[in-house]
Phi, psi and omega in degrees: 000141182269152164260106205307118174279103203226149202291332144310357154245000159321101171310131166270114170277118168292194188278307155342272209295293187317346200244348146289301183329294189300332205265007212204311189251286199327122207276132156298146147280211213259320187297351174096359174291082204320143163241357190207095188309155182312312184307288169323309206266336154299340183278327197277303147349285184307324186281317168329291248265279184340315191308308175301354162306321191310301194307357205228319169209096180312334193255040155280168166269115181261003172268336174315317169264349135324319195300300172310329192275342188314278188306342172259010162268301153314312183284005166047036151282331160223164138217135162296172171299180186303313171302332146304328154286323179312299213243346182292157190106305193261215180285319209261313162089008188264114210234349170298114177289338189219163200196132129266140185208096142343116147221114168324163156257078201217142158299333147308308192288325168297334164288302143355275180288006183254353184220033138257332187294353144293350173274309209287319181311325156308283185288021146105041181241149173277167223216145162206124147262174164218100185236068179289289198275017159290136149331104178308192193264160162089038179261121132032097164259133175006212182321350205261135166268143184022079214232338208279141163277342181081173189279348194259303117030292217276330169326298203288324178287297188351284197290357164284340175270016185234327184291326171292284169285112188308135185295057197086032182109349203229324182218181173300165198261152181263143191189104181252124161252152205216119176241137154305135170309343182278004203240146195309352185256351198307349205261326169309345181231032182276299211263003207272005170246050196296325172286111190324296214269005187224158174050050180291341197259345210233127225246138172248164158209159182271122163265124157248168177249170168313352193270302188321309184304313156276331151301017143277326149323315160317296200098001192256161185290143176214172195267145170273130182240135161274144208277343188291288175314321187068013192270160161271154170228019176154168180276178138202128161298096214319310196282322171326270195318319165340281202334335207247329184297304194311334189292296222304322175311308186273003144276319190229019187069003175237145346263179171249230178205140155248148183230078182331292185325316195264355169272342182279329199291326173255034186284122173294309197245119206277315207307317197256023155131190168274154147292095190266319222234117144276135176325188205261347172218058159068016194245357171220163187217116186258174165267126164333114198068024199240152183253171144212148151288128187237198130222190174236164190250123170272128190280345175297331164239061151260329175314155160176186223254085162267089211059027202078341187265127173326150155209176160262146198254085183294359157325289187303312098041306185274298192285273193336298219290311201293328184249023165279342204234326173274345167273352165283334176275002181290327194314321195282344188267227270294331167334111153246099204299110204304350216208097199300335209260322165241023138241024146296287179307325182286318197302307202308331183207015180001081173296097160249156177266104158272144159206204186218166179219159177081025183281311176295349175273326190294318181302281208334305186309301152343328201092346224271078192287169186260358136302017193243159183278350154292347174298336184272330196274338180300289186306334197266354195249329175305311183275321186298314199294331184291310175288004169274280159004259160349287195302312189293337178265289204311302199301343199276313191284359127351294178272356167260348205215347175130175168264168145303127185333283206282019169327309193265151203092020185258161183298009166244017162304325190279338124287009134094028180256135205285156172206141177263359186209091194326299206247156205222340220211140179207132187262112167260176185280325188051056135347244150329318192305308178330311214272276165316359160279301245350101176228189197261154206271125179030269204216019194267201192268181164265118169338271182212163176304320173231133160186178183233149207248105168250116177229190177023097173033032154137359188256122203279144174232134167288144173239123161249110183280141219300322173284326179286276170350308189287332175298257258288327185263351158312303210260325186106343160275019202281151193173129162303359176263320183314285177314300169313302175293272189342325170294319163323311188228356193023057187248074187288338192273016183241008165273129178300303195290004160270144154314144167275305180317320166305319155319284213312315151299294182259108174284132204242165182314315206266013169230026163252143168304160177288321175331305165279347148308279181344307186286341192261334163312295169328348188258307140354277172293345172285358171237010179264149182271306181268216193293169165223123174296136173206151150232113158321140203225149148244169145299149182307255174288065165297179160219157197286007166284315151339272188324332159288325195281328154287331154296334184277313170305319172299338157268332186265004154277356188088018172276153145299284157228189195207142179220153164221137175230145174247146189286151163071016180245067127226128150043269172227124173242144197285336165240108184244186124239154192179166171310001137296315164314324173338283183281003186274322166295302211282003158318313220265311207266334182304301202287151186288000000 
């Protein structure tokens, strides 16, 4: 049986969503030539996915639960990660968005993480290294005196094999590395990307610990250990060293911080070591060799009518979260894993990420702005129902399908609750995902009410956001004079001919403080099991004591980690306004 593709479950796609599809998921033959619809490849997905049900009772019916994942698809309430749309289904069959990948300090092993990080970047996965325990550089090789290349050197061969292979065909490979504060090299890899042109593809951030955060408070000094050696080999002054992450930061968005102490404090399993390395865009935190899948929930369409009045419909909500968590865990049986060693590892404590996207669009609706403290309670009543939710589905698929292997010695053992998922719930950015939906991407403010989207290889897309455009021409100010400035200067709160209440909602990134990024990250994370991708956005003259002050805060909220960007101190930025929106708008006022 097929799965009947019927015009009520058939996705509204903007024009947008659609040209991502084509240009990014939708399969080709060999002439480059689509073979395959928006419908099809949702379809191709479900049945993939759905197969795995078979391993638990060979004699179900598996188009009932194709159906379901169909229909949670289309209706454009969930999406898996990228890879899973790309790839369920086909040949390569590889469905994980993130990877840890270990590097040893052995010149085999290191090659070793240099020619799997070229198997998973083929099959479409992001990277998180830790290269704490490399030797520093001018270090001892055996008998060879100042013979060691250092952890930022071997960084650099990495991103040439991850720059060489596009990331399932379609893009550059995504990748974060993480050096301990301790290591003899920190202030060399503090800097190492003061140059524009190098590690374009690889996101760095420093871990740091509780003890360093107060000795930067302190003013005291603290010790470098080599990692080869275990020695200490010299001081560095604890505030010193901030200092120099924030300049770096605040020239270039690099690097950031991870708060190792506070990724350990939620390690489901202590037993199989610590969590040192974060994913390719900060939202998970792993174990060595280990994968996740992840998806989103779009929370805009969790809305509905209640007695007229907008609401979130936790019914609905419930029901999303429940077949959403068995379809990530169908993922990990169906999976095919570029590395025999991580899906050993994956198998072992089968970790999925649920999070969401379209949270600031779901607030626009609401009324809500998102500088505001109904913005925290939102985030915080929204994230507890989902990951009780969530946590509540893995036990049920628990007593039907088994715990996770390393289930005993895990913190839930000690309370005696069966869990199919070390880990159940992740807020990731939903890039690409945001975009096929179309909402504003995972948990971040909405960029600008207009603004152009630069992707696929250089090709610009216009964004009008969709609540607005609908206020404006409802109210009477939607104008092609309008539309044209706003792409240009995304200066909406200084237009007087906008409502103001409508300014007050839709509030845009570079006119939430950084403080309420933070506090709404924070909210987030206090109901999330791993991580939460977030960016903190500054103005072009921020200054860099801002930036301490939101790193310091971000440990004492309780975060993992923490990214910042000050506009325009990079390059290209993946979301801009500019002179180029120019003609896209008056494109947009052309068409009938």
């Amino acid at each position: 049986m097929v799965i009947d593709i019927i015009k009520e479950t058939r996705p509204a796609l903007t024009p947008n969503a659609l040209r991502v599809l084509e240009k990014r998921y939708l399969r080709r033959n060999r002439r480059g030539e689509l073979i395959e619809t928006p419908e099809e490849m949702f379809r191709r997905v479900a049945q993939a996915v759905a197969s795995a049900e078979l391993i638990y009772d060979p004699l179900v019916d598996t188009d009932i639960m194709a159906g379901e994942f169909y229909r949670l698809m289309t209706s454009l309430e969930f999406l898996p990660n990228s890879p899973t749309l790309l790839n369920a289904g086909t040949e390569v069959g590889q469905l994980s968005s993130c990877f840890v990948l270990p590097v040893p300090d052995s010149i085999e092993e290191t090659f070793d993480a240099v020619k799997y990080t070229a198997l998973i970047h083929k099959s479409g996965g992001g990277i998180g290294f830790d290269v704490s325990r490399v030797r520093p550089r001018g270090a001892a090789v055996g008998e060879h005196l100042d013979a060691a290349g250092g952890p930022v050197a071997l960084i650099h061969v990495i991103a040439g094999a991850a720059d060489y292979i596009r990331q399932g065909g379609v893009r550059r490979g995504c990748n974060s590395v993480v050096m301990s504060v301790t290591h003899p090299d920190i202030l060399h890899f503090i800097k190492a990307k003061s140059d524009p042109n190098v590690l374009t593809n690889f996101y760095n951030s420093v871990s740091v610990t509780d003890d360093f955060m107060n000795r930067v408070r302190a003013g005291s000094d603290y010790a470098l250990i080599d990692p080869n050696t275990g020695e200490e080999t010299g001081n560095l002054n604890a505030r010193s060293v901030f200092a120099r992450i924030i300049d770096q930061a605040w020239r270039t968005g690099d690097p950031g911080l991870v708060f190792t102490d506070r990724v350990n404090r939620d390690n489901p399993t202590p037993c199989l070591g610590r969590m040192e390395t974060v994913t390719g865009c900060g939202e998970q935190a792993l174990l060595p060799y280990e994968s996740c899948n992840l998806g989103s929930i779009n929370l805009v369409r969790m809305l509905g009518r209640d007695s007229g009045t907008l609401s979130i419909d936790y019914d609905r909500l419930a029901r999303v979260v429940k077949t959403a968590v068995r379809f990530l865990d169908n993922v990990i049986d169906i999976n095919r894993f570029p590395v025999p060693a991580v899906e050993a590892a994956t198998r072992r404590t089968r970790k999925i990420g649920l999070g969401v996207m379209g949270f600031a669009d779901m607030l626009i609706r609401l009324g809500i702005p998102y500088n505001s403290t109904r913005a925290i309670s939102v985030a915080e009543e929204v994230m507890e129902f989902i990951n009780d939710k969530a946590h509540e589905a893995s036990r049920e698929l628990a007593l039907a399908r088994g715990a996770f292997p390393a289930w005993e010695g895990s913190v839930y053992e000690k309370s005696d609750l069966p869990m199919r998922n070390a880990c159940c719930t992740t807020i990731a950015p939903t890039g690409t995902l945001s975009i096929i939906a179309g909402v504003s991407s995972g948990i971040e403010p909405i960029f600008a009410t207009v603004f152009v989207r630069n992707i696929l290889d250089g090709e610009n897309l216009l964004e009008v956001n969709s609540y607005f455009e609908e206020v404006a021409r409802e109210r009477g100010f939607f104008t092609p004079e309008l539309i044209e400035q706003l792409v240009t200067s995304n200066h909406l709160q200084d237009r007087k001919d906008v409502p103001e209440d409508v300014r007050k909602v839709f509030v845009t990134a570079h006119r939430v403080s950084p403080q309420w990024h933070v506090r709404i990250q924070a909210a987030f994370q206090r109901h999330t099991d791993n991580a939460v991708s977030k960016t903190v956005n500054f103005p072009h003259d921020a200054r860099r004591e801002d930036i301490a002050r939101v790193f310091e805060m971000a440990w004492e909220q309780g975060l993992k980690g923490i990214t910042v960007y000050r506009d325009e101190s990079r390059e290209l930025q993946p979301l801009c306004t500019s002179q180029t929106g120019l003609e896209l708008v008056k494109a947009l006022f052309q068409s009938p």
